[in-house]
VEXMI-258644 format. One record per atom (N, C-alpha, C): residue number from 1; x, y, z; atom name. Coordinates in nm, 4 decimals. Each point is the difference from the previous one (the first is absolute). Layout:
BEGIN
{atom NUM {X Y Z} "CA"} ...
//
This chain:
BEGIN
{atom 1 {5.3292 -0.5730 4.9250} "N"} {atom 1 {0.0188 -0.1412 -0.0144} "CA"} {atom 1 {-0.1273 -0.0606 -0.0600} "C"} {atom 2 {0.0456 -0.0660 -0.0967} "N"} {atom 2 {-0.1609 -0.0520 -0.0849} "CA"} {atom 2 {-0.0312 -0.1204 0.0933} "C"} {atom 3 {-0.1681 -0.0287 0.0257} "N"} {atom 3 {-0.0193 -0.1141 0.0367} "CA"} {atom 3 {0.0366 -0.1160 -0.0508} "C"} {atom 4 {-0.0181 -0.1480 0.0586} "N"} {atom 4 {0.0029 -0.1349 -0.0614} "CA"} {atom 4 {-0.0859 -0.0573 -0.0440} "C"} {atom 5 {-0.0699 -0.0520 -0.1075} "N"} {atom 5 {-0.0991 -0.0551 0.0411} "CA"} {atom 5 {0.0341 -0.1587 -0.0350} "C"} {atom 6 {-0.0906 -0.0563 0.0425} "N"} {atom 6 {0.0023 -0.1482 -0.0069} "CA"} {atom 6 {-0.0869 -0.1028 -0.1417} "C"} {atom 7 {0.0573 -0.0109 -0.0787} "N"} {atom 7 {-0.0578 -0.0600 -0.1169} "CA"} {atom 7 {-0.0534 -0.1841 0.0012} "C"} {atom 8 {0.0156 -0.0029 0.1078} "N"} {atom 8 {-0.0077 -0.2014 0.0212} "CA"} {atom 8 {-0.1561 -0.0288 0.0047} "C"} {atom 9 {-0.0298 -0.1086 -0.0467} "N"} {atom 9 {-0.1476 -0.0438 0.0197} "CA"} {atom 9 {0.0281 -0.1451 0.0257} "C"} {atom 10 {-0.0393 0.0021 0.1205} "N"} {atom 10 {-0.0244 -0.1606 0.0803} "CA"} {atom 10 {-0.1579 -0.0700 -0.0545} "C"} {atom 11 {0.0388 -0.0957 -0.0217} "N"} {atom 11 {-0.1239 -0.1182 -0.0030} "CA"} {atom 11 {0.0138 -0.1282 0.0496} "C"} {atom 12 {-0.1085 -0.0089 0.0484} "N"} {atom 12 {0.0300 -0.1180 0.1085} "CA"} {atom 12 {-0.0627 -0.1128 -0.0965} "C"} {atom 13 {0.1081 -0.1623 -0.0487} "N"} {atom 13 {0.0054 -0.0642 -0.0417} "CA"} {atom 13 {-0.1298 -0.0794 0.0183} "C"} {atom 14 {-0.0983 0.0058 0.0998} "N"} {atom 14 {-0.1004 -0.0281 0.0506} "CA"} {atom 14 {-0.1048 0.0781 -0.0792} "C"} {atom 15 {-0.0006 0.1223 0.0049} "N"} {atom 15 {-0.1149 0.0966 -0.0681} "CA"} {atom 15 {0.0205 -0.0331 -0.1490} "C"} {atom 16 {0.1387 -0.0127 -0.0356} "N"} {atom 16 {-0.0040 -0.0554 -0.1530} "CA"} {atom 16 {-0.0213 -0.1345 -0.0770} "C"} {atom 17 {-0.0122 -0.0548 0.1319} "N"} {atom 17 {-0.0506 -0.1546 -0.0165} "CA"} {atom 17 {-0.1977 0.0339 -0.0032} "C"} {atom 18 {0.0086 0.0469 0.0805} "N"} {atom 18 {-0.1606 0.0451 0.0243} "CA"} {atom 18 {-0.0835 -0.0150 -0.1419} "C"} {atom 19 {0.0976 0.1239 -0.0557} "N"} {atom 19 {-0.1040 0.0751 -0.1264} "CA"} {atom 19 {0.0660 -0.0401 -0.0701} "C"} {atom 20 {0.0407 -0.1108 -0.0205} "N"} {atom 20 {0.0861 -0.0845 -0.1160} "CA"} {atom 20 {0.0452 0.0845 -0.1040} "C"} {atom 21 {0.0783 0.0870 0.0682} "N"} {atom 21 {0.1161 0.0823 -0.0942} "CA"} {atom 21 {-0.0372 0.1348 0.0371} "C"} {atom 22 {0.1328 0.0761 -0.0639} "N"} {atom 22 {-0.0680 0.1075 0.0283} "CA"} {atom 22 {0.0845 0.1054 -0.1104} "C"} {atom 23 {-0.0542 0.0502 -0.0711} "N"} {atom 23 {0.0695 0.1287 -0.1087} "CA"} {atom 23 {0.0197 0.1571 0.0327} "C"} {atom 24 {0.1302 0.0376 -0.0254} "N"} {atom 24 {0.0240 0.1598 0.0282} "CA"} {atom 24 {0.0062 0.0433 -0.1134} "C"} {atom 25 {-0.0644 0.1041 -0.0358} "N"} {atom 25 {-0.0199 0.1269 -0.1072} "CA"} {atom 25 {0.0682 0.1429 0.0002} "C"} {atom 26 {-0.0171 0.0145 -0.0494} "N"} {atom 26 {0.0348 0.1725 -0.0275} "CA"} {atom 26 {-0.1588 -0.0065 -0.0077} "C"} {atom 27 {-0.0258 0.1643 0.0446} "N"} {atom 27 {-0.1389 0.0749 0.0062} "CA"} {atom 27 {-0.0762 0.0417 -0.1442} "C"} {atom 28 {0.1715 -0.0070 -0.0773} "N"} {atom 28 {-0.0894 0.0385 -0.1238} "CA"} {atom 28 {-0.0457 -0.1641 -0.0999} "C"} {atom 29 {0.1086 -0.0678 0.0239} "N"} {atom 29 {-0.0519 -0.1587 -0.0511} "CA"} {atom 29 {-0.1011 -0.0386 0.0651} "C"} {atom 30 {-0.0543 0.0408 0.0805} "N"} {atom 30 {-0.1125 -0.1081 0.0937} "CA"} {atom 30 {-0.1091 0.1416 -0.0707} "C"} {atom 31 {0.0245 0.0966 0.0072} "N"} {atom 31 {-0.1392 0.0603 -0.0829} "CA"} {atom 31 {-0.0462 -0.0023 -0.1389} "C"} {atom 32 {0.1523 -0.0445 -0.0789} "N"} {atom 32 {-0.0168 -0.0173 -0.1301} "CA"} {atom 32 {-0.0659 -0.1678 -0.0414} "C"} {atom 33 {-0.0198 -0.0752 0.0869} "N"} {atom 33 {-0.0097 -0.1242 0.0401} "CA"} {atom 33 {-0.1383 0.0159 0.0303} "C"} {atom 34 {-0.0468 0.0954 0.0836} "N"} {atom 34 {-0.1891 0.0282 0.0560} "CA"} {atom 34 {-0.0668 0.0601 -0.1544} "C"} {atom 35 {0.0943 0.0633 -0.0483} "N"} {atom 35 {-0.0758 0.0664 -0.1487} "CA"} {atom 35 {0.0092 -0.0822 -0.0431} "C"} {atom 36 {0.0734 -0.0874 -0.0548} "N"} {atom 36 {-0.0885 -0.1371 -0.0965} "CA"} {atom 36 {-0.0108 -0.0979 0.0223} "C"} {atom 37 {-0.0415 -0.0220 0.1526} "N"} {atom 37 {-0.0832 -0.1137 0.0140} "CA"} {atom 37 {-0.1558 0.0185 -0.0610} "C"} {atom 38 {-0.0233 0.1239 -0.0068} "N"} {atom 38 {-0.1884 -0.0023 -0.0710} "CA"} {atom 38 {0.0331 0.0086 -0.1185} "C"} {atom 39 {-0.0527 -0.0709 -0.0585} "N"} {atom 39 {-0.0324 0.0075 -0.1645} "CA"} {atom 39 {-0.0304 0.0991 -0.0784} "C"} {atom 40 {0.0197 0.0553 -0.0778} "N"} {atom 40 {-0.0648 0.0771 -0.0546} "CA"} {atom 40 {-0.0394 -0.0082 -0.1250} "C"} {atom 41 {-0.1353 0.0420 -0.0388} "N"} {atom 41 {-0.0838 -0.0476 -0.1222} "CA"} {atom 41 {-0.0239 0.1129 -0.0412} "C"} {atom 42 {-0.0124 -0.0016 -0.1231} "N"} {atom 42 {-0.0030 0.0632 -0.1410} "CA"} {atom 42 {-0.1330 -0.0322 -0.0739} "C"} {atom 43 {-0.0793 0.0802 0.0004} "N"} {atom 43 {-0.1521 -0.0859 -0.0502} "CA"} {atom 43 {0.0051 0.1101 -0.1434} "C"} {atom 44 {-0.0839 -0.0745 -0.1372} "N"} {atom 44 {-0.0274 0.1317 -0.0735} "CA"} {atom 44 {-0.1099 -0.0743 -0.0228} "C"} {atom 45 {-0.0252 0.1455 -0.1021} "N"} {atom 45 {-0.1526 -0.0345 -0.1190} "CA"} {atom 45 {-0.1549 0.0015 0.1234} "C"} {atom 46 {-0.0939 -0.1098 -0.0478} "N"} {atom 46 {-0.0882 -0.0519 0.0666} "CA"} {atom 46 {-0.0028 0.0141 0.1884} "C"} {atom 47 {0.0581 -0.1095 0.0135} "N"} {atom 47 {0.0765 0.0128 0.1322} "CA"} {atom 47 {0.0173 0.1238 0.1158} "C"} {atom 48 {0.0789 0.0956 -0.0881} "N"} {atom 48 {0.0854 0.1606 0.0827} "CA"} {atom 48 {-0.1124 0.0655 0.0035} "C"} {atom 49 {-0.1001 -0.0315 -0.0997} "N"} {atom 49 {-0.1001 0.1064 0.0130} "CA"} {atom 49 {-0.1109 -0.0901 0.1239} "C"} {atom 50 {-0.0321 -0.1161 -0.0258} "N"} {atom 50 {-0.0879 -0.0250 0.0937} "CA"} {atom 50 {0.0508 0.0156 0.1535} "C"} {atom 51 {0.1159 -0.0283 0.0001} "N"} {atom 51 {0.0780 0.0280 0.1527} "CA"} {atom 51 {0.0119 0.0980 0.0345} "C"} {atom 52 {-0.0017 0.1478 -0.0901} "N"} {atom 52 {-0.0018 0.1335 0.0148} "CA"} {atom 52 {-0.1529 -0.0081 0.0348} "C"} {atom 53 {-0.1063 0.0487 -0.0731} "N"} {atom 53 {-0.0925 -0.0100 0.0586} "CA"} {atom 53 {-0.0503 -0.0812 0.1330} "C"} {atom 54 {0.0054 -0.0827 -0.0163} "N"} {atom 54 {-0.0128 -0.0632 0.1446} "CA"} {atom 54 {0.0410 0.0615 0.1235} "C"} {atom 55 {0.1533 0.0362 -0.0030} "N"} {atom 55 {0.0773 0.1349 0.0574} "CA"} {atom 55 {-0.0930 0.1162 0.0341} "C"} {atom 56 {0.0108 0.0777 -0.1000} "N"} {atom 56 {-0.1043 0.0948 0.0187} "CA"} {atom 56 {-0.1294 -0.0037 0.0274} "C"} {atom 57 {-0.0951 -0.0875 0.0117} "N"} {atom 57 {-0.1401 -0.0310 0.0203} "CA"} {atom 57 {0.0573 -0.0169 0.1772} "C"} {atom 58 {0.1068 -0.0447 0.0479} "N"} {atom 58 {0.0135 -0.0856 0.1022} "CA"} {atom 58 {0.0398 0.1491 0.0793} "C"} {atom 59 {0.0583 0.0516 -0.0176} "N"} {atom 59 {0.0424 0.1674 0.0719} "CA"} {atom 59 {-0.1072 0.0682 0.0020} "C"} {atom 60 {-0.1192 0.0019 -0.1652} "N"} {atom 60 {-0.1023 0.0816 0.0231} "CA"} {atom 60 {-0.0814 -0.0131 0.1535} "C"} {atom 61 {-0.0261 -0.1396 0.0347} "N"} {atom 61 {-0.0882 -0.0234 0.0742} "CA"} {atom 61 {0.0753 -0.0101 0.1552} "C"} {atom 62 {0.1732 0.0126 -0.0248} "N"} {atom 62 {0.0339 0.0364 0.1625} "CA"} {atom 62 {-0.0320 0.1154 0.0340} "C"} {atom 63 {0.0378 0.0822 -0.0912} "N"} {atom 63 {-0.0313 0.1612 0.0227} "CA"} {atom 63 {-0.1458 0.0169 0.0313} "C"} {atom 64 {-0.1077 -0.0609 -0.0434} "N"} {atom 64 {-0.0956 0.0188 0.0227} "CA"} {atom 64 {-0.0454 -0.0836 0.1546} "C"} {atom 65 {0.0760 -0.0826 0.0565} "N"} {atom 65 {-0.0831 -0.0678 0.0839} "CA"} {atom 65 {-0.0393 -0.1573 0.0313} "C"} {atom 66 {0.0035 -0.0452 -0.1571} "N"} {atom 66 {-0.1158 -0.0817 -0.0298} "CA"} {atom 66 {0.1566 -0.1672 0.0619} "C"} {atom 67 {0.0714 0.0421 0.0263} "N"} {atom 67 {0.1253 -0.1048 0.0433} "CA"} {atom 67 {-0.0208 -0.0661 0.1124} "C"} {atom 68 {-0.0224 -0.1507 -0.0208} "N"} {atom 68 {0.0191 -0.0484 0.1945} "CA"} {atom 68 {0.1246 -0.0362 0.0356} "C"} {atom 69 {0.0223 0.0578 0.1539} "N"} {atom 69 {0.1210 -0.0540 0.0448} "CA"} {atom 69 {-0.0471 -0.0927 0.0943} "C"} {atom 70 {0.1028 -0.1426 -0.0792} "N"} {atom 70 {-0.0167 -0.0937 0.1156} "CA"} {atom 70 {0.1567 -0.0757 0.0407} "C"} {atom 71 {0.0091 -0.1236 0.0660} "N"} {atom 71 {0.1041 -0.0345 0.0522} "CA"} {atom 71 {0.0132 -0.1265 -0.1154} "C"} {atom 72 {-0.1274 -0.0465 -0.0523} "N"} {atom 72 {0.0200 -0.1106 -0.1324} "CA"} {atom 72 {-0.1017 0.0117 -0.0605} "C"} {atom 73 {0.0654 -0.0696 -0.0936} "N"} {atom 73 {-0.0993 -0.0266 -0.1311} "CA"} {atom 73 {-0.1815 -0.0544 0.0510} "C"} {atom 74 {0.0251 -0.0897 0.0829} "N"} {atom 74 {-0.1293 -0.0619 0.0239} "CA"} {atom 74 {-0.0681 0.1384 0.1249} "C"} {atom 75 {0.0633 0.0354 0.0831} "N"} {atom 75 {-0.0550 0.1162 0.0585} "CA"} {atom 75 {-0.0490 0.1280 -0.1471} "C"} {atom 76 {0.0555 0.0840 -0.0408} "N"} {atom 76 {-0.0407 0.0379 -0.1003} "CA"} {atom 76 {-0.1141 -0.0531 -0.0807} "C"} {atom 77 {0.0309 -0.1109 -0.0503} "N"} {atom 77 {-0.1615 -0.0328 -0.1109} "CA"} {atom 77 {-0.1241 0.0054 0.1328} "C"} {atom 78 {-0.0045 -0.0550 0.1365} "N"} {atom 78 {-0.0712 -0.0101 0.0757} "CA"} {atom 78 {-0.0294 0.1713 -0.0331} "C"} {atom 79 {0.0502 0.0811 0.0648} "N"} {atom 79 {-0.0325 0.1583 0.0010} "CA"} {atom 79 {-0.0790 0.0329 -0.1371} "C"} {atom 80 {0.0889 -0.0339 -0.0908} "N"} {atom 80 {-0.0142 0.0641 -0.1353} "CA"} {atom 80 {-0.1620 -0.0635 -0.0395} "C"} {atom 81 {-0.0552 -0.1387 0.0904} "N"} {atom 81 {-0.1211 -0.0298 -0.0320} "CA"} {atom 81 {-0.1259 0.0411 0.0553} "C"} {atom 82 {0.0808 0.0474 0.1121} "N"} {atom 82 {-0.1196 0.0670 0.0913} "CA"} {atom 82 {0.0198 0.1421 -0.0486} "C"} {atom 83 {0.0763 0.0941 -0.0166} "N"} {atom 83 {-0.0348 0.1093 -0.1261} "CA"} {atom 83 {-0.0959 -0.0218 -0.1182} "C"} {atom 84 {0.0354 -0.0898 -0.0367} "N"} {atom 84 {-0.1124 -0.0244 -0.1233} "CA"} {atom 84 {-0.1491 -0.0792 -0.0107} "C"} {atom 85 {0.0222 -0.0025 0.0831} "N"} {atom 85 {-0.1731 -0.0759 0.0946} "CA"} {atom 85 {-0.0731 0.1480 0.1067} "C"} {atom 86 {0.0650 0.0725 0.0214} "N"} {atom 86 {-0.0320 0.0928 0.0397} "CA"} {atom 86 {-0.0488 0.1342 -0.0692} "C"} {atom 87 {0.1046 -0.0090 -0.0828} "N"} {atom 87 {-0.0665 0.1569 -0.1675} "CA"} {atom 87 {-0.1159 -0.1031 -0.0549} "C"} {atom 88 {0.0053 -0.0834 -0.0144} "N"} {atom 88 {-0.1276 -0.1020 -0.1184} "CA"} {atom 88 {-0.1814 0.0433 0.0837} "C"} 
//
């Protein structure tokens, strides 16, 4: 005997008042939907190369070490200044 299963989805008119609406997807529309929400850019010439390099200068020096990890931007430059007040 095959099981039943139950296909119903309750929402409570309250929770959909809440979040002022509410949308159902398919798994593959809601991922095809996350892929182009980011933009994607196309750089040439001038540009591809300075952003490539930059790239690569920027990996050289993780691999090596020379990377601060911080929680922000302003934590970081703080670190990144006391590194460089310190080699000088």
């Amino acid at each position: 005997m095959a099981s039943r299963t139950n296909n119903n989805i309750t929402l409570s008119k309250a929770t959909i008042l809440r979040q002022k609406g509410m949308v159902i997807l398919s798994l593959r529309e809601y991922k095809r939907l996350c892929e182009n929400a980011v933009p994607t850019y196309h750089l040439e010439g001038k540009e591809a190369q300075k952003l490539d390099w930059l790239i690569r200068d920027g990996m050289l020096e993780y691999r090596a070490g020379k990377t601060v990890k911080a929680d922000s931007l302003d934590e970081a430059l703080k670190i990144y200044g006391r590194r460089k007040s310190n080699n000088s």
